[in-house]
C-alpha positions as CSV (number, residue, x, y, z in Angstrom):
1,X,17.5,45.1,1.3
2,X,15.4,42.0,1.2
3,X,12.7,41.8,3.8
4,X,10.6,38.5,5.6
5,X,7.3,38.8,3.1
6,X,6.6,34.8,4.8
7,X,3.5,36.2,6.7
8,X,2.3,38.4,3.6
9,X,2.3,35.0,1.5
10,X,0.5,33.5,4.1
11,X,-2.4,35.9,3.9
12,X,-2.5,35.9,0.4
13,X,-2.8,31.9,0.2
14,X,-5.6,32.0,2.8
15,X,-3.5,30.2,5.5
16,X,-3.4,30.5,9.4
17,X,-0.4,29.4,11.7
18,X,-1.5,27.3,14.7
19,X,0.2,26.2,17.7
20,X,-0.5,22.3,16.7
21,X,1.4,20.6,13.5
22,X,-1.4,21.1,11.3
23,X,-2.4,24.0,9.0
24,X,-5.5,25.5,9.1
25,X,-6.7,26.8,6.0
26,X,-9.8,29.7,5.7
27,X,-11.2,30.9,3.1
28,X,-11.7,34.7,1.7
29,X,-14.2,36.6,1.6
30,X,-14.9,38.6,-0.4
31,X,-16.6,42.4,0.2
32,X,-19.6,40.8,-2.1
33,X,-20.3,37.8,0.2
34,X,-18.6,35.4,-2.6
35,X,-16.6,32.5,-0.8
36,X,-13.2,32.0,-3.0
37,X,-11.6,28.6,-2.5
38,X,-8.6,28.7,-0.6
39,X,-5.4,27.7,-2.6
40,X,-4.0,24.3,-0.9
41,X,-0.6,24.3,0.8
42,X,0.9,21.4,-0.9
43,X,3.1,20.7,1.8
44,X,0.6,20.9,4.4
45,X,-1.4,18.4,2.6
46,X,1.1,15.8,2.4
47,X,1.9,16.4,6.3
48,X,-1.7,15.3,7.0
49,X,-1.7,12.8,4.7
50,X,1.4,11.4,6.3
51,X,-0.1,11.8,9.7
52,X,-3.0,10.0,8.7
53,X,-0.9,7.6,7.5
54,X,0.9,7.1,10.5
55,X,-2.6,6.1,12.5
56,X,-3.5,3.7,9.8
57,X,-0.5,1.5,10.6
58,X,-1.2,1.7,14.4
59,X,-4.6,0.0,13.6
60,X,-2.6,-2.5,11.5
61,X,-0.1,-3.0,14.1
62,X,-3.2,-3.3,16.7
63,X,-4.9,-5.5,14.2
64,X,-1.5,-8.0,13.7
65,X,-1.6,-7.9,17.6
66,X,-5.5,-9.6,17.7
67,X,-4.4,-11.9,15.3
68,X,-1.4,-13.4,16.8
69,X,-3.6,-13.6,20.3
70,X,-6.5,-15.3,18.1
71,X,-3.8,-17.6,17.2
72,X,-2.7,-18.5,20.5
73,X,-6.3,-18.9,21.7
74,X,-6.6,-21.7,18.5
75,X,-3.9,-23.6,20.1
76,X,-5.4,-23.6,23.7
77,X,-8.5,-24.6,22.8
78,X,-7.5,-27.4,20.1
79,X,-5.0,-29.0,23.3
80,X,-8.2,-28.7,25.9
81,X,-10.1,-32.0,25.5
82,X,-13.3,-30.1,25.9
83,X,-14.5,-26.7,24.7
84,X,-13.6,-24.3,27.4
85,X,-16.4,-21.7,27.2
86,X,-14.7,-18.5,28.8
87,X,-11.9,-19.2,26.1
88,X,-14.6,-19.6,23.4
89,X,-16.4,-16.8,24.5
90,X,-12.8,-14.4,24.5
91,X,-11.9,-16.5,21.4
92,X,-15.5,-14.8,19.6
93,X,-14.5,-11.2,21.1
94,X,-10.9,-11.8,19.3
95,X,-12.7,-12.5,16.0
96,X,-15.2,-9.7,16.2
97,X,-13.2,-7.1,17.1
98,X,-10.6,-8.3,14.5
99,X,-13.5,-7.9,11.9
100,X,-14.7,-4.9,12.5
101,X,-11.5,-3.1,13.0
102,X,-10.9,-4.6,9.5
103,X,-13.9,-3.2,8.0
104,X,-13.1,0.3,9.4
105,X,-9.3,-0.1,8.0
106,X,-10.7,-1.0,4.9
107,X,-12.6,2.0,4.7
108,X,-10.0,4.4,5.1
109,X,-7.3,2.7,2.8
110,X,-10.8,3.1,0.3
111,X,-11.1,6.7,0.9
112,X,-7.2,7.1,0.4
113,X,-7.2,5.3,-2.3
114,X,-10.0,7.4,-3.9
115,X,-7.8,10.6,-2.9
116,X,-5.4,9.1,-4.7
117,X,-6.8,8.0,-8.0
118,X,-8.5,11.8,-8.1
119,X,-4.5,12.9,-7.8
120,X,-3.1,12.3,-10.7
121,X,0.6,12.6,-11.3
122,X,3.6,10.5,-11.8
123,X,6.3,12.4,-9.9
124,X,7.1,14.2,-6.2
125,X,3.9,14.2,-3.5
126,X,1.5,12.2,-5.7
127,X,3.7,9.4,-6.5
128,X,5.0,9.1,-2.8
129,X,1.2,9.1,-1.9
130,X,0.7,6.2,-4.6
131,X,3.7,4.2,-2.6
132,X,1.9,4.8,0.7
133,X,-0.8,3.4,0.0
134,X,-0.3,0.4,-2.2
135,X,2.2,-0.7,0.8
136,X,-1.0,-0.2,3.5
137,X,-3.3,-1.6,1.3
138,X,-0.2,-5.1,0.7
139,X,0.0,-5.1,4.3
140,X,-3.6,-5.3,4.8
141,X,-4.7,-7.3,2.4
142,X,-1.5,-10.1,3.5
143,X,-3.0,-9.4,6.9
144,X,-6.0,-11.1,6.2
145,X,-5.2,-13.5,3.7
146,X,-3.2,-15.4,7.1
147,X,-6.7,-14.8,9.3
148,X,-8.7,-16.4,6.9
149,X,-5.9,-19.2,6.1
150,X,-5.2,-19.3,10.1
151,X,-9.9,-19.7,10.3
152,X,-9.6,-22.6,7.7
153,X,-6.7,-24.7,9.1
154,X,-8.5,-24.3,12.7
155,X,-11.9,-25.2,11.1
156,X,-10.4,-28.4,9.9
157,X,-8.8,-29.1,13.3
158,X,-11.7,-28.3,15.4
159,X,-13.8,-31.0,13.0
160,X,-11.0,-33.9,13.5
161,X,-11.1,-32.8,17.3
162,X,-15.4,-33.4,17.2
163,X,-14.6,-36.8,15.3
164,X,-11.9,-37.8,18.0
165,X,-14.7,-36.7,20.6
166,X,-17.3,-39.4,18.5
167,X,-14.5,-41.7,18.5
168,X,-14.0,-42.1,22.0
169,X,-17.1,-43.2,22.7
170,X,-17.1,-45.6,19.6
171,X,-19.1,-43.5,17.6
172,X,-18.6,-43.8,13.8
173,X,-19.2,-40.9,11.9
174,X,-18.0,-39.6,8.9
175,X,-16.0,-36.5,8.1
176,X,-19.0,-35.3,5.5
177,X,-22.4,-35.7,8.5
178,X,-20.1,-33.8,11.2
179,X,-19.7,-31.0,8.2
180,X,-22.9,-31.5,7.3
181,X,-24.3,-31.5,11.1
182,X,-22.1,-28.4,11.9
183,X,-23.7,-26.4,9.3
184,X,-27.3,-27.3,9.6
185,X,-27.2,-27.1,13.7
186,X,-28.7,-30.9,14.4
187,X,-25.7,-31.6,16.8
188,X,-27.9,-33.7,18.3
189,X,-28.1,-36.3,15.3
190,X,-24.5,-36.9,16.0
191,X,-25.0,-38.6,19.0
192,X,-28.7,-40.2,18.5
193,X,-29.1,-43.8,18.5
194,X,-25.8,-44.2,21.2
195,X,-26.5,-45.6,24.2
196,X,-25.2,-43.9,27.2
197,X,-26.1,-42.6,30.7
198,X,-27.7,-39.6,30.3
199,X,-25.1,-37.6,32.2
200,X,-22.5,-38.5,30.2
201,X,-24.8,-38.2,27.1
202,X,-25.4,-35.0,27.9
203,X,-21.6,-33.8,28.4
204,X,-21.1,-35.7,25.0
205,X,-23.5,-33.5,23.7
206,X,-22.1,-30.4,25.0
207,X,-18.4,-30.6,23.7
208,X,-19.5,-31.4,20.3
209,X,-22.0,-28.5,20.3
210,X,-19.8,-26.2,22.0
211,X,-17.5,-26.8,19.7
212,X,-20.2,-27.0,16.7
213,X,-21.2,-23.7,17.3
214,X,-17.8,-22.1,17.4
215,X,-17.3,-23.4,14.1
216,X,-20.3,-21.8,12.9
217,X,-19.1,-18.5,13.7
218,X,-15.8,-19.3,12.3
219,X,-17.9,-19.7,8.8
220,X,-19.6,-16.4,9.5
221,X,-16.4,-14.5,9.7
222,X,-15.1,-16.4,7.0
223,X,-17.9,-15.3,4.7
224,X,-18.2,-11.6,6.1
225,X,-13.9,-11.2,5.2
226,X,-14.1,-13.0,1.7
227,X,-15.6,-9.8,-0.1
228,X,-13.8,-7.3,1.9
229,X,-10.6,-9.2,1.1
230,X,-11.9,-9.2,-2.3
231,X,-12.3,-5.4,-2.2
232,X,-8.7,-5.1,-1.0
233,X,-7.0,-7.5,-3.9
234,X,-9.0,-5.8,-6.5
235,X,-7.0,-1.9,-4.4
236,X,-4.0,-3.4,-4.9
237,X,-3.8,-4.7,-8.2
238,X,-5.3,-1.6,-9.7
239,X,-2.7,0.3,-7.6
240,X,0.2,-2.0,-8.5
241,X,-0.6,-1.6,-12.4
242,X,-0.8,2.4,-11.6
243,X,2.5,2.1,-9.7
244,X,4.0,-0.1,-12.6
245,X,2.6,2.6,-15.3
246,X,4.4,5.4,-13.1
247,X,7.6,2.7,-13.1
248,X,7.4,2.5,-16.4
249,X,7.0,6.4,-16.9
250,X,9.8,7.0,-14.4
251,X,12.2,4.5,-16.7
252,X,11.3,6.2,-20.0
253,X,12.1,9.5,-18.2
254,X,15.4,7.6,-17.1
255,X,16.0,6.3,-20.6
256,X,15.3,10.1,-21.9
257,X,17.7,11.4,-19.7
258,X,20.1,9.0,-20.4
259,X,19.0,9.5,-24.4
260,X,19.7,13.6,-23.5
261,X,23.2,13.3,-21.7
262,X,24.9,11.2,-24.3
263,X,23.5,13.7,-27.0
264,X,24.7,16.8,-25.0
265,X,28.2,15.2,-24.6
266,X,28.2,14.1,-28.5
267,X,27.2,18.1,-28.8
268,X,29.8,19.1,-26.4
269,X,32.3,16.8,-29.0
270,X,30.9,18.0,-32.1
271,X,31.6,21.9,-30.4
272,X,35.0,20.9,-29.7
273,X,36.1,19.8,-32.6
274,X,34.6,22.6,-34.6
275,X,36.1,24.6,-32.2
276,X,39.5,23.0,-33.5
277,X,38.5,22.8,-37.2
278,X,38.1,27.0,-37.2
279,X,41.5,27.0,-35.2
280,X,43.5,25.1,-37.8
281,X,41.7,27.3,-40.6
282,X,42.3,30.7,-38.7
283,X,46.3,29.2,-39.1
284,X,46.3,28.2,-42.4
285,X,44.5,31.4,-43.6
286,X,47.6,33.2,-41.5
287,X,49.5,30.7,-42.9
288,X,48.5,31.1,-46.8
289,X,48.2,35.2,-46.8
290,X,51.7,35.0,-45.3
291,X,53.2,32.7,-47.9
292,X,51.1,35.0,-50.7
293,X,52.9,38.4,-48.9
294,X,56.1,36.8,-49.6
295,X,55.5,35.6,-52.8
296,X,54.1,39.1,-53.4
297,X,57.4,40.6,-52.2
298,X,59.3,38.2,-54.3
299,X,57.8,39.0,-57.8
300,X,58.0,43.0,-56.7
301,X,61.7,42.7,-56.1
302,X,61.9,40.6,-59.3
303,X,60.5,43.0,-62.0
304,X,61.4,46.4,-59.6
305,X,64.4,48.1,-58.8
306,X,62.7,48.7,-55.4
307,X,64.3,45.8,-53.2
């Protein structure tokens, strides 16, 4: 009679039951004070690693959210004739936040990653872990390559905006000096020379600084993305050419199989027919020691009185 031995294996691979959907595992100790490893529930493993999984696309899902809202905020403030300041000011938190929640994404698809490269295997848990997360590390990495394209195209748009600013007050300047002015700080250089009230001056000066010094920032996250995206690309492709090495494993396993079917039913054939071949001599042999027991009997009752 077969009995539940579930709780006996448990023991034996050093693992505890708990009320929550992960597995705790301890370790054994020996009566010498030596500390054996615990053997590692495969399953279990995977289960976390899914779970972790599972909170890394939240952050990406929280992370495409600040994006599209950082987006929105770019078309507010490029249809506002001036810079509105609160909107700059939630506009900067967007980009921050987006950053840093980056970098700490980034971290975690490294680790992963890591866990992953010291995991070798081509087949079952490992290679669904390898899928996992070359598709965070895609997602990610096309994540940022629209924030940074989405950074550029408002960086070019907020300069045109400071040269329609210049414009209206018949001020001349060209595309290179605002760049040039942007970068270096000297927004006042843009407007020196003009001659205006001071209040209105002073509110020229304002826009095109406010809008200066969002650009600025704009660079600096720019910059501060451009090696983590970096990073990333360099993740994926050495995931995608691991991926495309188990592919290609997979598909020469494929072929093999393929290879091993077609000889098993050309064995199954060559079986058959031998098969057949010792059938049709099994009958002639009947056949020919019949024919010789007649023959036989025909020569006896030939030469002998017997028949």
């Amino acid at each position: 009679m077969f009995r539940d031995r579930f709780a006996e294996f448990q023991e034996r691979a050093g693992i505890e039951a708990s009320s929550s959907s992960r597995v705790i595992r301890r370790y054994q100790i020996e009566e010498n004070g030596e500390v054996q490893a615990p053997l590692i529930d495969e399953a279990a493993d995977f289960e976390n690693f899914l779970e972790r999984v599972g909170n890394i696309r939240k952050e990406l899902s929280i992370l495409t959210d600040d994006f599209n809202k950082m987006t929105q905020l770019h078309l507010v403030l490029l249809s506002t004739p001036g810079a509105d300041s609160e909107q700059v000011q939630i506009l900067n938190a967007c980009v921050d936040r987006f950053v840093q929640r980056s970098k700490l994404l980034k971290d975690s698809v490294k680790i992963m990653d890591d866990e992953v490269k010291n995991n070798p295997g081509t087949c079952g848990i490992p290679r669904a872990k390898k899928e996992q997360v070359y598709a965070i590390e895609k997602s990610l990495v096309t994540l940022l390559g629209k924030f940074n394209a989405e950074q550029i195209d408002y960086k070019e748009k907020a300069v045109k905006k400071i040269t329609e600013y210049l414009r209206i007050k018949d001020i001349e300047v060209p595309d290179d000096e605002i760049a040039e002015a942007v970068s270096s700080g000297n927004i006042s250089d843009l407007t020196k020379g003009v001659i205006l009230g001071y209040n209105e001056k002073k509110a020229l000066y304002q826009d095109v600084k406010s809008r200066a010094d969002e650009l600025k920032q704009l660079e600096a996250s720019i910059r501060e993305l451009a090696d983590m995206f970096h990073d990333l690309h360099l993740l994926v492709v050495s995931q995608g050419e691991m991926l495309d090495r188990v592919e290609t494993s997979v598909a020469n396993a494929t072929d093999y199989a393929e290879r091993a079917k077609g000889n098993v039913q050309e064995a199954r054939k060559l079986q058959k027919r031998a098969r057949k071949m010792k059938v049709i001599m099994l009958i002639g042999a009947i056949v020919a020691i019949i024919l010789l027991l007649i023959f036989l009997q025909g020569l006896v009752c030939h030469f002998t009185p017997i028949c």
